[in-house]
N, CA, C and O atoms as a DFTB+ gen file, in Angstrom:
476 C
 N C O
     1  1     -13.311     -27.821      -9.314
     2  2     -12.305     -26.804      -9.033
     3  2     -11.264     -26.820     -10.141
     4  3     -10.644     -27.802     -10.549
     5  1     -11.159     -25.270     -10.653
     6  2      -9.998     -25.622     -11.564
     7  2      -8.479     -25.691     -11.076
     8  3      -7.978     -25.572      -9.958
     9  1      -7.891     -25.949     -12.452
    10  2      -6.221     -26.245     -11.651
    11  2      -5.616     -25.560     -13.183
    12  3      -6.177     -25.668     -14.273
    13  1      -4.083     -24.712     -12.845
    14  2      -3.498     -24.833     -13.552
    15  2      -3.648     -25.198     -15.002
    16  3      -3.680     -24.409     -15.947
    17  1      -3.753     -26.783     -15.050
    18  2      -3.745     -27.620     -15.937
    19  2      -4.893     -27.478     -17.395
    20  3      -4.721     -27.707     -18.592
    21  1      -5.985     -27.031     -16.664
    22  2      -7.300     -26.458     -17.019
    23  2      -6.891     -25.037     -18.328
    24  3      -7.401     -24.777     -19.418
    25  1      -5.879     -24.460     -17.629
    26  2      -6.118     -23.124     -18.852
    27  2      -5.687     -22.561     -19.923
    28  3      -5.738     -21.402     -20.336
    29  1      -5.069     -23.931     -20.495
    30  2      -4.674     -23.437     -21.754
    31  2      -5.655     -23.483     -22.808
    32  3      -5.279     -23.513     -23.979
    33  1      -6.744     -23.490     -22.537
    34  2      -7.971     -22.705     -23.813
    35  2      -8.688     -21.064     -23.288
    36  3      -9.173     -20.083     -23.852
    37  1      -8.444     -21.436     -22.101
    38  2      -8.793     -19.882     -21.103
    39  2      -8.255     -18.353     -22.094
    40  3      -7.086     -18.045     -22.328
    41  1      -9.374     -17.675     -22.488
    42  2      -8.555     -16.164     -23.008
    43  2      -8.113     -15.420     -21.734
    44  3      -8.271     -15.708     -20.548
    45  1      -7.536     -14.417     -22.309
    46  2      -6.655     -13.524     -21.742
    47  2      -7.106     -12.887     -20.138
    48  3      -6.441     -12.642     -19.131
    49  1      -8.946     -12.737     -20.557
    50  2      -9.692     -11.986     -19.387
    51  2      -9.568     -13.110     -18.108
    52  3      -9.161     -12.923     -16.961
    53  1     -10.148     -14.524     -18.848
    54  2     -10.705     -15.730     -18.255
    55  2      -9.193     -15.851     -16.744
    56  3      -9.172     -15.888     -15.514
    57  1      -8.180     -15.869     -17.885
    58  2      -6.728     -16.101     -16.786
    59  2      -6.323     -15.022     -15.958
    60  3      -5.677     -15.313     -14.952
    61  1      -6.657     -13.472     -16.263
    62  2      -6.428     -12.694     -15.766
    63  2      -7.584     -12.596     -14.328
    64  3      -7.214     -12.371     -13.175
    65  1      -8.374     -12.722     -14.567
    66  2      -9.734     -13.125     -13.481
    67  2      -8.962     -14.559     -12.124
    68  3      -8.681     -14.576     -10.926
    69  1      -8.930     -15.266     -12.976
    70  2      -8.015     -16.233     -12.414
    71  2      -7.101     -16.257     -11.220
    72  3      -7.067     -16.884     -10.161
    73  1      -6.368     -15.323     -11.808
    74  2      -4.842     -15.258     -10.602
    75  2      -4.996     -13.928     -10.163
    76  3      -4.138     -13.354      -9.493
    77  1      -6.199     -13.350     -10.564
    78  2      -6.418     -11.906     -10.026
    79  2      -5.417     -11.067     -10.225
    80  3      -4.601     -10.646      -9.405
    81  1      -5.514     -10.853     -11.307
    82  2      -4.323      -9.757     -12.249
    83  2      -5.176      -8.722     -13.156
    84  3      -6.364      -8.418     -13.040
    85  1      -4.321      -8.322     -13.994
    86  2      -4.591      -6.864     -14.873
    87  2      -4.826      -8.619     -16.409
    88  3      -4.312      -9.736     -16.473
    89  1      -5.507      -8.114     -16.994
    90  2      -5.774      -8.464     -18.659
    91  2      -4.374      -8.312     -19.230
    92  3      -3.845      -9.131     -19.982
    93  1      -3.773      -7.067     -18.753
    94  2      -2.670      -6.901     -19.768
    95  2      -1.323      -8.170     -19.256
    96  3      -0.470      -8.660     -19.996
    97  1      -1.532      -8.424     -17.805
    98  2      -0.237      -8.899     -17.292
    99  2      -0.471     -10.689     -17.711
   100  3       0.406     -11.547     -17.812
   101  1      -2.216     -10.857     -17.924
   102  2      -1.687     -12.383     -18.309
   103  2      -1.489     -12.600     -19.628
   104  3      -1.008     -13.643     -20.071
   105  1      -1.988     -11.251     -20.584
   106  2      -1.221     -11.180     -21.763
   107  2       0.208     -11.560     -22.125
   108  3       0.425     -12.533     -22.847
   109  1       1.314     -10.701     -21.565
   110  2       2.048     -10.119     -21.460
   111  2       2.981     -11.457     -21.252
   112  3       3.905     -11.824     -21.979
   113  1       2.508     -12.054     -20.118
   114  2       2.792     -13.530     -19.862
   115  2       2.894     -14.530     -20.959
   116  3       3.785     -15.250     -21.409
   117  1       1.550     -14.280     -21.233
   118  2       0.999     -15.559     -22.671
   119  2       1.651     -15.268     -23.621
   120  3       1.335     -16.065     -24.504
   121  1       2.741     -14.264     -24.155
   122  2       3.194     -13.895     -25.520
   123  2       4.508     -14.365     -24.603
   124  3       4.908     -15.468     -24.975
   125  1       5.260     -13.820     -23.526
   126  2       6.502     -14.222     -23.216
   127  2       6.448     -15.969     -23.154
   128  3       7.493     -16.508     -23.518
   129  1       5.710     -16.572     -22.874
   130  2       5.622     -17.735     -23.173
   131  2       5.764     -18.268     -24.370
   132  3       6.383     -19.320     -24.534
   133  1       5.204     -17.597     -25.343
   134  2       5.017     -18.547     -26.824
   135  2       6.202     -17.994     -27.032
   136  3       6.945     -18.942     -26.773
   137  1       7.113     -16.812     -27.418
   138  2       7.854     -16.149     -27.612
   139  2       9.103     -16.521     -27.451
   140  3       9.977     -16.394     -28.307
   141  1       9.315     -17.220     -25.836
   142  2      10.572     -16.782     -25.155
   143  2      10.845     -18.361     -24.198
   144  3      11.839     -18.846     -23.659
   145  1       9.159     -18.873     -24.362
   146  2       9.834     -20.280     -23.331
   147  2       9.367     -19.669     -22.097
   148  3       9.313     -18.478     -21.792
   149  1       8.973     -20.922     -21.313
   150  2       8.191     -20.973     -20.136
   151  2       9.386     -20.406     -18.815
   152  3       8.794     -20.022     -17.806
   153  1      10.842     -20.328     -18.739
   154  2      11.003     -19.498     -17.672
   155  2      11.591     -18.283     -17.751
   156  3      12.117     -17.698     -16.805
   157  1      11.489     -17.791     -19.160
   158  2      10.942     -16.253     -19.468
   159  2       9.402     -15.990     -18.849
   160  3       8.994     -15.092     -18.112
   161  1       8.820     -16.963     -19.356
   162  2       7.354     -16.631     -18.684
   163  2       7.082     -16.118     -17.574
   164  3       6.362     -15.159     -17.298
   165  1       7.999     -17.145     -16.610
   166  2       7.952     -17.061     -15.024
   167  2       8.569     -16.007     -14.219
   168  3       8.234     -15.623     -13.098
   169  1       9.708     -15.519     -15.114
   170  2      10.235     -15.000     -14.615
   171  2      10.260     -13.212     -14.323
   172  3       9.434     -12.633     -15.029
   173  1      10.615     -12.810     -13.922
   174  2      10.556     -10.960     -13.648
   175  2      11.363     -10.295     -15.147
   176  3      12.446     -10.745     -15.520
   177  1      10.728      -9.320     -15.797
   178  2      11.174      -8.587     -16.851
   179  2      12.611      -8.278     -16.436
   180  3      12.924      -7.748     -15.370
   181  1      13.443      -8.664     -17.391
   182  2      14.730      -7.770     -16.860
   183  2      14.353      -5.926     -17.500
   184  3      13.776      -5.451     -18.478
   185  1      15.324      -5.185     -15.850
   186  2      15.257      -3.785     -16.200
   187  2      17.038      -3.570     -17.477
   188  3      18.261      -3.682     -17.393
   189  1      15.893      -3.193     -18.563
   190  2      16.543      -2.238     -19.757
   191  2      17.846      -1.361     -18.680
   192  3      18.988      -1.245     -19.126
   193  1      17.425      -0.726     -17.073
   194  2      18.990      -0.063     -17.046
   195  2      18.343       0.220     -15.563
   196  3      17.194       0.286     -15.128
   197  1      19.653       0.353     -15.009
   198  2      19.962      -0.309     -13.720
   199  2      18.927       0.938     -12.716
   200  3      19.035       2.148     -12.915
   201  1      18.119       0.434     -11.830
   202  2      17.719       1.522     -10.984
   203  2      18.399       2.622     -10.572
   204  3      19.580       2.742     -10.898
   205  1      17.862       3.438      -9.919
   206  2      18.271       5.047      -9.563
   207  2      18.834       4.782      -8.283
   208  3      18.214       4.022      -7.541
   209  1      19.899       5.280      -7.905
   210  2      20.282       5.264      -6.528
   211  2      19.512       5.887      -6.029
   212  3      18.779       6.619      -6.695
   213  1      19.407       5.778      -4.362
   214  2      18.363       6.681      -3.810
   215  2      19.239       7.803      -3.526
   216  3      20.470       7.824      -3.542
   217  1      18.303       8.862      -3.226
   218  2      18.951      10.150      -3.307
   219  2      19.242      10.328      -1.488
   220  3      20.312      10.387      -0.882
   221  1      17.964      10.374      -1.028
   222  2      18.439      10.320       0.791
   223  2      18.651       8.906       1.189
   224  3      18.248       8.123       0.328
   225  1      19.043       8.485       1.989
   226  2      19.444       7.452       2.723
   227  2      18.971       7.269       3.858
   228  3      18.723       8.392       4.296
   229  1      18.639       6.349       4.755
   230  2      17.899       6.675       6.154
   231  2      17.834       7.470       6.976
   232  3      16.868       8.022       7.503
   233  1      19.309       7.591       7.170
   234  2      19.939       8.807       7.889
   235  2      19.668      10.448       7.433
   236  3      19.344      11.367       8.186
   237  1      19.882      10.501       6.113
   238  2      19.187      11.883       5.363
   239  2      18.072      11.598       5.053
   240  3      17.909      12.310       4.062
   241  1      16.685      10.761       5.273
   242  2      15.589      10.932       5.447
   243  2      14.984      11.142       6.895
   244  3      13.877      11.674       6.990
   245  1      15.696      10.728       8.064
   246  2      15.632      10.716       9.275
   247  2      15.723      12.462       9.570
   248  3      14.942      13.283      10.051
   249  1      16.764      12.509       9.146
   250  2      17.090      14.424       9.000
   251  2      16.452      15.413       8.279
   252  3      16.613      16.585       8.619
   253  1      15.788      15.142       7.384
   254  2      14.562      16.003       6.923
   255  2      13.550      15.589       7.234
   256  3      12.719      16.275       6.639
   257  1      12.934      14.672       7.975
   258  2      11.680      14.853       9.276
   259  2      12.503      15.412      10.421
   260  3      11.762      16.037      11.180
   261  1      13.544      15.412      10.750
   262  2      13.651      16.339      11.840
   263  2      13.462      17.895      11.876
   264  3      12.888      18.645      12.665
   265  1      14.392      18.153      10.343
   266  2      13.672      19.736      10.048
   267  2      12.492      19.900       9.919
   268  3      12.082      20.795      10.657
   269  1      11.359      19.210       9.001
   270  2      10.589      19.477       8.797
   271  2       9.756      19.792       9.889
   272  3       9.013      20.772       9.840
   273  1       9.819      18.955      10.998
   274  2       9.091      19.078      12.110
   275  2       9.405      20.193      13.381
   276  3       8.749      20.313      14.416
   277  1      10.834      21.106      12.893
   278  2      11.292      21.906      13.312
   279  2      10.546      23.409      13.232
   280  3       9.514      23.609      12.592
   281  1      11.144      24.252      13.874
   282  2      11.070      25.529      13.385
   283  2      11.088      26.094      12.267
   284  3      12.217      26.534      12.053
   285  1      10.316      26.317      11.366
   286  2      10.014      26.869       9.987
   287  2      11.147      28.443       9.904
   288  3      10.991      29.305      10.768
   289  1      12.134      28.616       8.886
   290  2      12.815      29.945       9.336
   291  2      12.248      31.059       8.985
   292  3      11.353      31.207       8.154
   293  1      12.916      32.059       9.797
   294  2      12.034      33.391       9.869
   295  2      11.495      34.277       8.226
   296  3      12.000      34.529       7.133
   297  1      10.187      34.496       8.934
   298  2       9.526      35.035       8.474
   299  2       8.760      34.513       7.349
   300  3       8.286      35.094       6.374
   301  1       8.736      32.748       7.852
   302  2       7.625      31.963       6.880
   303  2       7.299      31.209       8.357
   304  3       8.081      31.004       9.285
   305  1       5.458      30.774       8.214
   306  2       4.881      30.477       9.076
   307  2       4.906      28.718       9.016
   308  3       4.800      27.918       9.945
   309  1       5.055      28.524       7.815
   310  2       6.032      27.369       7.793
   311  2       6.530      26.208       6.667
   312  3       6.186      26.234       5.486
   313  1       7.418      25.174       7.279
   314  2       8.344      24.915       5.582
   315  2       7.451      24.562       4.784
   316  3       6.361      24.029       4.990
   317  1       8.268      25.077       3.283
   318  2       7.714      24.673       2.271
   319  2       8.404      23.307       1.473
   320  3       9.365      22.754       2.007
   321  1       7.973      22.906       0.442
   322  2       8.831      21.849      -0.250
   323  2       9.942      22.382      -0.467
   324  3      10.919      21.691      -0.179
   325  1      10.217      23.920      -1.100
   326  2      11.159      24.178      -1.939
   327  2      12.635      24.899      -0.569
   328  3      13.860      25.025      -0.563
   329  1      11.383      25.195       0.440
   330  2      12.239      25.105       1.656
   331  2      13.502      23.936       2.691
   332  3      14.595      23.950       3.257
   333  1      12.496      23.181       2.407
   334  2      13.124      21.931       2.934
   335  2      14.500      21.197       2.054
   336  3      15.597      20.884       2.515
   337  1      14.118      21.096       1.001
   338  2      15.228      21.191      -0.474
   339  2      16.185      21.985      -0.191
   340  3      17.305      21.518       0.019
   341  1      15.891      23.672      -0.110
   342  2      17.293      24.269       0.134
   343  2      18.023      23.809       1.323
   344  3      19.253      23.767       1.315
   345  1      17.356      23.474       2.305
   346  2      18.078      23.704       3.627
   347  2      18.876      22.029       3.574
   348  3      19.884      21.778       4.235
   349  1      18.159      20.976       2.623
   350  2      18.664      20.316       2.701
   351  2      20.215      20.505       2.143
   352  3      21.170      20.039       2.764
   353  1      20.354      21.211       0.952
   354  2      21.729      21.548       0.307
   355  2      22.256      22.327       0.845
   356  3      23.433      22.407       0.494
   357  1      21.749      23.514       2.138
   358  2      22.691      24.275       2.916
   359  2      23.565      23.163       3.754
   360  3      24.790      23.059       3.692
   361  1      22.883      22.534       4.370
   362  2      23.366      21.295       4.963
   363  2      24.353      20.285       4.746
   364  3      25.186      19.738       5.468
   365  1      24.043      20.199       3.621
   366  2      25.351      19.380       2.493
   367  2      24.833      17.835       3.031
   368  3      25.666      16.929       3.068
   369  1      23.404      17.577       3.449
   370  2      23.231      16.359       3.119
   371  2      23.071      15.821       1.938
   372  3      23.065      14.605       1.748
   373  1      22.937      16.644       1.099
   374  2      22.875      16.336      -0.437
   375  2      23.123      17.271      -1.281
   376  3      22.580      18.372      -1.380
   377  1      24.138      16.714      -2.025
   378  2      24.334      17.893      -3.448
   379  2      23.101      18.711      -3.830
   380  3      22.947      19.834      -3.349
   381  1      22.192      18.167      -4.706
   382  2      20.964      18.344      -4.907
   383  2      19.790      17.642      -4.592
   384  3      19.849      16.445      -4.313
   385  1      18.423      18.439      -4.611
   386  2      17.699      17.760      -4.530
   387  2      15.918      18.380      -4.851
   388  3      15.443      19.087      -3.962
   389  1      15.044      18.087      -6.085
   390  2      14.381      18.892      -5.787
   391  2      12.714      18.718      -4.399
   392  3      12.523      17.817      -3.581
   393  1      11.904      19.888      -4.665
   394  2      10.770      19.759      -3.785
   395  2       9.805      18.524      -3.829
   396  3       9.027      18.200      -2.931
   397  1       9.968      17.974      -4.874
   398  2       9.404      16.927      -5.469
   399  2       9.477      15.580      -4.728
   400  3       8.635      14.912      -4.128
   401  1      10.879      15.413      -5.005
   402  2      11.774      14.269      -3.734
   403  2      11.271      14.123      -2.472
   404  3      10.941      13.084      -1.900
   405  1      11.233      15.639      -1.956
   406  2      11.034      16.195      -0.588
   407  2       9.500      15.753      -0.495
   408  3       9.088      14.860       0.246
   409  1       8.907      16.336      -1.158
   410  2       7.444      15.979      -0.965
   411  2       6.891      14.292      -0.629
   412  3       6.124      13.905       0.253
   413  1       7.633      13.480      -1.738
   414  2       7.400      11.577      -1.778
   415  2       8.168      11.478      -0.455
   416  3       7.858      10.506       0.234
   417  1       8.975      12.177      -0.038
   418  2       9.543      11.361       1.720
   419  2       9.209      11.908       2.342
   420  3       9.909      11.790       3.348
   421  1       8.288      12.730       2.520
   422  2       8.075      13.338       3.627
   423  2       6.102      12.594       3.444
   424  3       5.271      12.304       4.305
   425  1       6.064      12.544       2.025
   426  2       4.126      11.435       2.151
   427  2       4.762      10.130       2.704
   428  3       4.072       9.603       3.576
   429  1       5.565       9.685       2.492
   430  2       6.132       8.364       3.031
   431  2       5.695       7.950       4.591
   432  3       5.132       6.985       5.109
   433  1       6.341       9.380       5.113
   434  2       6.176       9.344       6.378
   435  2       4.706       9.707       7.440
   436  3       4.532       9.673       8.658
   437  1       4.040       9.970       6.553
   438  2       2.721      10.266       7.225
   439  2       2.341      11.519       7.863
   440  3       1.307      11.849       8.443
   441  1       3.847      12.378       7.521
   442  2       3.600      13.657       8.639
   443  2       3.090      14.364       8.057
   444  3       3.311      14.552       6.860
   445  1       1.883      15.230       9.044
   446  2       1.266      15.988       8.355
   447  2       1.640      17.271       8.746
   448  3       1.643      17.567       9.940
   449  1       2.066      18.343       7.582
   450  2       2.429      19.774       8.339
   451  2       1.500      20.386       8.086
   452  3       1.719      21.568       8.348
   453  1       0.063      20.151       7.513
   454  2      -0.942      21.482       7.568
   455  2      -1.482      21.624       9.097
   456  3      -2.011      22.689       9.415
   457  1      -1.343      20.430      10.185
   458  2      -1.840      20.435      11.177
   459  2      -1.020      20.322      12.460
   460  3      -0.118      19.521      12.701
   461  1      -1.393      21.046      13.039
   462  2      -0.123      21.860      14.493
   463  2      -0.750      20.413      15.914
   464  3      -1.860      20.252      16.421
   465  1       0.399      19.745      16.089
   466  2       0.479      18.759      16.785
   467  2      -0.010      19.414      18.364
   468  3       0.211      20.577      18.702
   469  1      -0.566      18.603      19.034
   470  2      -0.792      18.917      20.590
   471  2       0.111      18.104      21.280
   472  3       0.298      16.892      21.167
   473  1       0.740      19.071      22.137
   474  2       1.688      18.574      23.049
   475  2       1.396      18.384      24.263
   476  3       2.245      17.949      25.041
């Protein structure tokens, strides 16, 4: 059984097989190591610049599955992405926001609107 100890003649594939990773990530590793010292190695890339705030919040994601699952407004059979977006900014849960957004939280949630629920 190997150990650890075993792979410093191991190429790139051999270690990546190993810990069941991508080729590139035990690369990536193996150069931050020679490079940077073993708890650069270990450690998580620092992010170049600070994450994105989220745009909805539980509460304004909670509230666009409630519309969404609502009444579609008149004279559409029902919401669209670019729908849900406006009504979100009629609302003033959010400054902006586009269909895009709308679309990743609303796949998040599993709901499906091509198909009419039985009650």
């Amino acid at each position: 059984m190997s150990t650890f100890c075993d792979g410093p003649g191991w190429t790139d594939e051999q270690a990546a097989a190993a810990f069941h990773c991508h080729v590139n990530t035990a690369r990536n590793v193996r150069q931050r190591l020679v490079e940077k010292g073993l708890e650069a190695a270990l450690e998580r890339k620092k992010r170049c610049r600070p994450g994105r705030e989220k745009i909805l919040d539980g509460e304004g994601e909670a509230r666009l599955v409630s519309i969404a699952c609502g009444q579609a407004p008149g004279g559409c059979a029902r919401w669209t992405m670019q729908l849900l977006a406006n009504r979100l900014v009629e609302l003033k849960i959010v400054e902006s926001i586009s269909k895009e957004t709308v679309r990743k939280m609303l796949k998040k949630t599993n709901l499906s609107r091509g198909r009419l629920q039985s009650q």
